[in-house]
N, C-alpha and C positions, 0 to 999 in steps of 0.2 A: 269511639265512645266506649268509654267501659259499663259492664253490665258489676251489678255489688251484687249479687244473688247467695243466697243463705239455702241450704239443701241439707236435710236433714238422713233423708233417705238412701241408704247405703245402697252403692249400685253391683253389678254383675256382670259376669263374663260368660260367655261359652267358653266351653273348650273340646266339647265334643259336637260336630253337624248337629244343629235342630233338627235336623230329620232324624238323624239316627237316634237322640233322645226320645220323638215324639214314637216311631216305630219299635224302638225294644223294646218300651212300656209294656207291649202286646204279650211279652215274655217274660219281664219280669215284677208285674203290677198282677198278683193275685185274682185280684175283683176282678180283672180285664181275660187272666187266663184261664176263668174259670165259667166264662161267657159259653152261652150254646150257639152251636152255629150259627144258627137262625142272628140271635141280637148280638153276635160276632161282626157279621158279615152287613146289615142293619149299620153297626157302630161302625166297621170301616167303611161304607161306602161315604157315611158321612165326613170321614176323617179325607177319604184322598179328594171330595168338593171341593174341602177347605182349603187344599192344599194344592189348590188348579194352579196350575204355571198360566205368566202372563201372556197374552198372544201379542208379540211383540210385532209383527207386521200390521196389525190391526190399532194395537197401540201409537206406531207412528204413523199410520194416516189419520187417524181419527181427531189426533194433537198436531199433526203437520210440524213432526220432527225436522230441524235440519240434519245433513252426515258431516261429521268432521272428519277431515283426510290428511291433515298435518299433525305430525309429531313435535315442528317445532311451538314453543310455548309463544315465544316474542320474536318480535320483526328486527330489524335495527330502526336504536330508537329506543327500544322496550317497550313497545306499542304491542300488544297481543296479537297474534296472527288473526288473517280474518275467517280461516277454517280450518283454526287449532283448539283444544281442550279448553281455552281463555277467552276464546271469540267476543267480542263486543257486539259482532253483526250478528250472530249465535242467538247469545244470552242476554244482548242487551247491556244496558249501562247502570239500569239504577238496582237496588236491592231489592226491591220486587220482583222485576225481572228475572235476577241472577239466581233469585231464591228458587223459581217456580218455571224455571226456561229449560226444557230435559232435549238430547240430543240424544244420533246416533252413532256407533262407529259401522258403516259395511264390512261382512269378513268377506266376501264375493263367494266362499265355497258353505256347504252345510258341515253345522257343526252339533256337538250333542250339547241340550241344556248341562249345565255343570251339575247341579242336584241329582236329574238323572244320569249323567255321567259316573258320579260316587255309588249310586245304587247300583248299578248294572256293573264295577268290578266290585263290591260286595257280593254281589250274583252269581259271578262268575270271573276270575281274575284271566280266562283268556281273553275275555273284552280289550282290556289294560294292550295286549300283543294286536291284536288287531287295529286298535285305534289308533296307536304307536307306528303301527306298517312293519312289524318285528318276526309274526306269524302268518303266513298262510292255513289259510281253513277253509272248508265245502261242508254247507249244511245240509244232514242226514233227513232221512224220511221221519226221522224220531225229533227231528226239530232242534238238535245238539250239534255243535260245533265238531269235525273231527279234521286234525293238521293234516293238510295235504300239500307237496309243496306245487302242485298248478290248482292251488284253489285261490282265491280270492282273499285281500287283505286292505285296512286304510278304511277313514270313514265313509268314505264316497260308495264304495260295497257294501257296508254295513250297512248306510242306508236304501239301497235298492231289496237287501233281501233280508231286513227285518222283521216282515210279517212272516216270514216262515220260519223264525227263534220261536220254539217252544221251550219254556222256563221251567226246569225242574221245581214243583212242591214236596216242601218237607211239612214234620208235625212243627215247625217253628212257626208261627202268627208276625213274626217282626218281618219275616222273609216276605212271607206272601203276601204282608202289606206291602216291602217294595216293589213287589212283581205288581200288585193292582196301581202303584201309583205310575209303575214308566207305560204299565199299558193304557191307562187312563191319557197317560198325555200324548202316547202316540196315536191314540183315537182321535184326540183333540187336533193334534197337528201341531204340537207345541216341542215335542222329542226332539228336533232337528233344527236348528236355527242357522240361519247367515244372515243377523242384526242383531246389535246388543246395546242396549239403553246406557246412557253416559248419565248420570246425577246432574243435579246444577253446580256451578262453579262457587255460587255460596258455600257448601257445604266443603270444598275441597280450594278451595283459593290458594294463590302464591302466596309465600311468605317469605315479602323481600326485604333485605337491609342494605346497609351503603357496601358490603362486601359477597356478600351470598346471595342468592334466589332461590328459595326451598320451594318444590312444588311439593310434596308427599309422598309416601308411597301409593294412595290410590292411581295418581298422577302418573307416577311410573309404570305401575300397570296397564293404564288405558293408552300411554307411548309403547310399550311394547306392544299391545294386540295391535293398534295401528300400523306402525313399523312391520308386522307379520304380515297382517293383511295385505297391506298395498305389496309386497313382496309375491304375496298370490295373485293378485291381480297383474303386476306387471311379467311373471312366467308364463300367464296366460296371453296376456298381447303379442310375448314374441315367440307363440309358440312351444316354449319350453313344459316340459312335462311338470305337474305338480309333488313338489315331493315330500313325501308323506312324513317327514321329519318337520317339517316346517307348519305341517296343519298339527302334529301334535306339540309344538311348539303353541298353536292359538288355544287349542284345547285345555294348554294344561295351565295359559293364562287367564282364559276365563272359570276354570275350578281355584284361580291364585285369588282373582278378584270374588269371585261368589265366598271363601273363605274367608276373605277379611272384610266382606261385611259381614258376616256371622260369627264374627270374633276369633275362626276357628284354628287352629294349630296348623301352616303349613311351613314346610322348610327354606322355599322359596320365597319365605314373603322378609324381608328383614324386618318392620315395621307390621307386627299381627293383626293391626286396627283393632278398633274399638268395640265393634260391631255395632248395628241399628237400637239391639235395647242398653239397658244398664242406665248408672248415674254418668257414666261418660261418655255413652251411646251417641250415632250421629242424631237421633231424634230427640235425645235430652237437653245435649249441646245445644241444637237447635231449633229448641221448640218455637212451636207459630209463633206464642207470645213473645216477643225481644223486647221488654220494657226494661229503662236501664235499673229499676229498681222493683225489685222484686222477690216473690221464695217460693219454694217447692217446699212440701210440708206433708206428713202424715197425719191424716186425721185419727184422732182419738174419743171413744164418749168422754163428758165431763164427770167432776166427782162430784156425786149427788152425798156423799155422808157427812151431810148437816144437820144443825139444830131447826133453821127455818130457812124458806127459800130466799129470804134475805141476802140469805150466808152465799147465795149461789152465785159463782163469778160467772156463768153462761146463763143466759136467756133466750127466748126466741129472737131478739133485739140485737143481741150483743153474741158473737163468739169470741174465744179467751186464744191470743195469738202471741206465740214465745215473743218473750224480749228480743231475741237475737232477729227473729224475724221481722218486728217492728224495725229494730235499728235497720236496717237492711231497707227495706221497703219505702220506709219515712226520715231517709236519710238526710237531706236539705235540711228538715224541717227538725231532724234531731239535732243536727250542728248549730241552728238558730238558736234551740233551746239550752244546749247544754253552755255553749259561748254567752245567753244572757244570765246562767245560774253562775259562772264567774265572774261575770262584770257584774250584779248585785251583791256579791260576796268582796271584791279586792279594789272596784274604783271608787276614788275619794277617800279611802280609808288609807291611813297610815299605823296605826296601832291593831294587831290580830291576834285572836285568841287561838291560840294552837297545841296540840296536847304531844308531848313526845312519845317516846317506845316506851316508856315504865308506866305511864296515863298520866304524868302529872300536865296540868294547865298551865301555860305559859302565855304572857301577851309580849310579843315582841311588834317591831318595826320591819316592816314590807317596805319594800320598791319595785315601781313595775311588774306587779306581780301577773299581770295579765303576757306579758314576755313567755311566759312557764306554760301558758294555757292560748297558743295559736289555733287558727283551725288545722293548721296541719297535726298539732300536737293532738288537737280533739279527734279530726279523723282516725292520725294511730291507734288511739284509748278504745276507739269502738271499732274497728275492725277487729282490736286484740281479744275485745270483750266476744265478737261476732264467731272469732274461729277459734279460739282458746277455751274451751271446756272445763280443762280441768285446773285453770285458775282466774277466777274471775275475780274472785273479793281481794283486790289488789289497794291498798290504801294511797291517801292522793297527798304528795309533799307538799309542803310551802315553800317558797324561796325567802329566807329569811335575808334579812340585809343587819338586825341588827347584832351591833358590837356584843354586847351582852351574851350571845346567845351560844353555845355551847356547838364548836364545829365539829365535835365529834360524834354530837345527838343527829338523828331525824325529826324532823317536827313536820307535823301531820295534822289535814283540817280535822274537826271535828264536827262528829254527827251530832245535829241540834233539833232529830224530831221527837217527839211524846208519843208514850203509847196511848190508846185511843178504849180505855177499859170497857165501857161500854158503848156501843154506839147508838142507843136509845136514847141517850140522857144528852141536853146539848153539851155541844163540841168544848165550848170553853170552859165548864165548869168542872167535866171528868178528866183531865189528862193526868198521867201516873207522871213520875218524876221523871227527868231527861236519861235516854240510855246513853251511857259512858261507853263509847267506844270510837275510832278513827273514822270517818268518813271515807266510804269506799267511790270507785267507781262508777258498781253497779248502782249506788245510788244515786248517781249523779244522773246515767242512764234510763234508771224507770222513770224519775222525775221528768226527764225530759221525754221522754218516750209517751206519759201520761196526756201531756202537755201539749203533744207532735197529735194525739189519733182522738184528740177532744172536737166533735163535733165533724168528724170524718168515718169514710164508707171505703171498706173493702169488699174486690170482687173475688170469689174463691170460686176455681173452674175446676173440677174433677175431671183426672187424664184415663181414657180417652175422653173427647169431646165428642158425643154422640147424640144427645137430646139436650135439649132447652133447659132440663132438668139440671144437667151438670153443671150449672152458674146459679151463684148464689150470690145476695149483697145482704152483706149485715155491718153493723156497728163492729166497734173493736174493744173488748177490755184486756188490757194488757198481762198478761201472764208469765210470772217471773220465778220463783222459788215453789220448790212445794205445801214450804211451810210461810205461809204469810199473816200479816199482823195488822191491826188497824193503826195508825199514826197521823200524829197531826205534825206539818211541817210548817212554821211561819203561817201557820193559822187555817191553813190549807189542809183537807180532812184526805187520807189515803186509805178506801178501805181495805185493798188485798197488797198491801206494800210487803218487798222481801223480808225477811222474817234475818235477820243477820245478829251475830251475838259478838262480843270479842274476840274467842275461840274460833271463828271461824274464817278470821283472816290473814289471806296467806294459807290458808290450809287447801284440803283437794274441793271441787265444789261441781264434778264429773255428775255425780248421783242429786245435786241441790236444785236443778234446776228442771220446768217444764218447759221439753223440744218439741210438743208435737200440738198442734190445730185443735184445739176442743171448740165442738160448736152441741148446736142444741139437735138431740136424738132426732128431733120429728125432720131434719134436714139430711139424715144420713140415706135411709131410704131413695130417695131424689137420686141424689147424688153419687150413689154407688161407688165401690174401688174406696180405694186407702189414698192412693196418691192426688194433692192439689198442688194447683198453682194459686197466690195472692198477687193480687195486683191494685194500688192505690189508687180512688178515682179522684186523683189529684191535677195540678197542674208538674208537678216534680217530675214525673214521670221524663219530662224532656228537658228535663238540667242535667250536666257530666259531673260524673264524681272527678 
């Protein structure tokens, strides 16, 4: 099923560790290095809380994780192995499951979390020799590493005489916050691990075709820690010594995989990932909501600089929600619309008024002119409209048939609404003369668009979801151009209709149009954060585009 989703909100990468962004702040953010120790030390302890490592043993009992132990993906057959990274008996069969079904892989030896892995050779870059098995070292009465070649070396000694590494302090604040975050999690018992959390397969699925099987790069990485692992595990069954090449082999897998969900730069990864935030984040990509129609949207206040609140396209009733996101959202129901605004315009008729490129009016002979305007044809016009920015006001042909008619011209509908001069005075008695110009798309799409959210309710959810607060239902009025006009079309009254001139078609229309969620002030509070999701409380939601 495909998702149409309209996303306004420009997304982001790391490229340097989250940690290390959140930690040099301490150095290079003013206001933070010029804290006294006292609300230094205050602000950090609060900062490495937040920053607690997961307690991964606790987490798989508590969830009653299963361990997957096969590297291969599929059986013969192409049936998913039953205790590989694709598991059916794992994760289940249907998409709730597969969404929300988290595993494990066993590494049988301890290893260091990978976050505090990257701190500790920032720390100190002997770590990097010892964790490798490269260096031997004997820790001093001063708590310092010094190379001795019958000292001890490999993770498995690192972790027996950890508690007696005393961490050189400098005047640097970024250092010594990573000194309080590995000793915080070695207090905790979180520094050393042998289990590491597998994601669900929704998030990283095969992607197969009649010739290839792509599983991913996160894919490839959790085959390789596996593949390691069970290689320690089976040294140990027969005996064989563990060799310290092969555990920083897993080490330097799970700092490959901790990397690429943080988007971060590693050598080893060919495939960087995306990382967890951004607009292509694994959490964006696949946010809770999967409605196949719907938008992510920045919210905006509205413009209050009016003559009276008349003028006001937002009320507490109604929020003003872009064109592009209506089409998006109210797709079904925009193709119904815009498909019956050409079957009232082309069926039964044989003679059509139609204006060429110089403006002159012409009535020629039509046939089949509904041929020109399929819904496949109406789907491309709006998706064009939906992801093309910077040319929207695109003029709509006619398919002329007659002899008459000049093959060298274009002939183009024409726009037949009235300006609406005042809207005090009734409707049929004030309209200005008709505006002379081509009939565009966009017009074709507010009209329908108008027509699609008459007497319907969106829900707008501010991300995170964390109180009751962050869902909202209101009405919809459509918001399209910045500059809008009142118009009467076939008798039918438009008060914020796009505001389009002759000049303006075909021209850039990047800067003409409103991208972002205007709703009413007394709702922003509530709702906190910039970023929404809309969702229609339709029945659409479960038709395919």
């Amino acid at each position: 099923m495909n998702d149409f989703v309209y996303e306004e909100e420009v997304g982001f990468r790391y490229f340097e560790d989250p940690l290390d962004e959140i930690f040099s702040k301490y150095d290079t953010d003013i206001s933070l290095r010029n804290l006294n120790e006292v609300s230094y030390e205050e602000r950090g302890k609060k900062e490495i809380l937040s920053l607690e490592l997961l307690d991964i043993e606790r987490y798989i009992k508590v969830n009653e994780l299963k361990p997957i132990t096969n590297p291969t993906f599929f059986s013969t057959g192409g049936v998913p192995t039953s205790d590989g990274l694709l598991s059916n008996e794992i994760f289940g069969i249907t998409q709730a499951d597969r969404a929300g079904t988290f595993a494990y892989i066993n590494l049988y030896e301890y290893f260091i979390d990978p976050s505090c892995y990257k701190c500790l050779i920032k720390l100190d870059s002997k770590f990097n020799f010892i964790i490798k098995g490269l260096k031997k070292y004997k820790i001093d009465a001063d708590g310092s590493f010094i190379e001795d070649p019958g000292g001890g070396t490999g993770i498995k000694w690192l972790k027996a005489n950890f508690d007696k590494i005393k961490f050189k302090r400098t005047e640097s604040r970024s250092r010594d916050m990573r000194i309080k975050y590995i000793e915080h999690n070695f207090k905790k018992g979180n520094l050393f691990i042998n289990k590491w959390i597998v994601i669900p397969p929704y998030y990283r699925d095969a992607n197969t075709t009649k010739k290839h099987t792509g599983v991913g790069q996160i894919n490839t990485l959790y085959v390789n820690l596996i593949t390691a692992a069970n290689a320690l595990r089976d040294n140990a069954d027969y005996g064989l010594s563990i060799a310290d090449t092969t555990c920083a082999r897993i080490q330097d897998t799970l700092r490959a995989i901790y990397d690429w969900f943080c988007g971060n730069n590693n050598d080893s990864i060919k495939d960087p990932g995306t990382g967890l935030g951004g607009k292509f984040g694994l959490i964006r990509m696949n946010a809770g909501y999967t409605s196949d129609y719907s938008s992510r949207l920045v919210i905006s206040a509205p413009e209050l600089k009016k003559e009276t609140i008349d003028d006001l396209m937002v009320t507490l009733d109604k929020s003003a929600m872009p064109l592009a996101a209506v089409s998006a959202d109210f797709y079904p129901f925009m193709i119904f619309h815009m498909r019956k605004f050409f079957e009232n315009e082309f069926l039964n008729v044989t003679n059509y008024e139609v204006v060429d490129s110089e403006g002159n009016v012409h009535y020629y002979r039509i046939d089949n002119a509904m041929l020109s305007f399929t819904d496949d044809i109406l789907n491309d016009q709006l998706k064009k409209f939906v992801y093309s920015h910077d040319n929207r006001f695109l003029p709509i042909e006619v398919p002329i048939s007659d002899k008459d008619a000049d093959p060298n011209k274009v002939y183009l509908m024409q726009f037949k609404g009235k300006r609406f001069a005042n809207p005090k005075e009734e409707i049929e008695t004030n309209p200005e003369p008709i505006i002379r110009r081509p009939l565009t798309w966009v017009d074709v799409i507010y009209v329908a668009a108008v027509r699609s959210v008459e007497g319907k309710t969106v829900a707008i959810t501010r991300f995170p979801y964390d109180s009751y607060f962050n869902t909202i239902y209101t009405g919809i009025e459509v918001a399209s151009t910045t500059e809008t006009e009142p118009i009467i079309i076939d008798g039918e009254y438009y008060r914020f209709y796009p505001k389009i001139r002759m000049e303006d078609i075909l021209q850039s229309s990047a800067s003409k149009f409103i991208d972002t969620m205007q709703m009413s002030n007394l709702y922003l509070k509530g709702l906190g954060g910039k970023l929404i999701a809309c969702h229609t409380l339709t029945a659409g939601n479960s038709l395919e585009l």
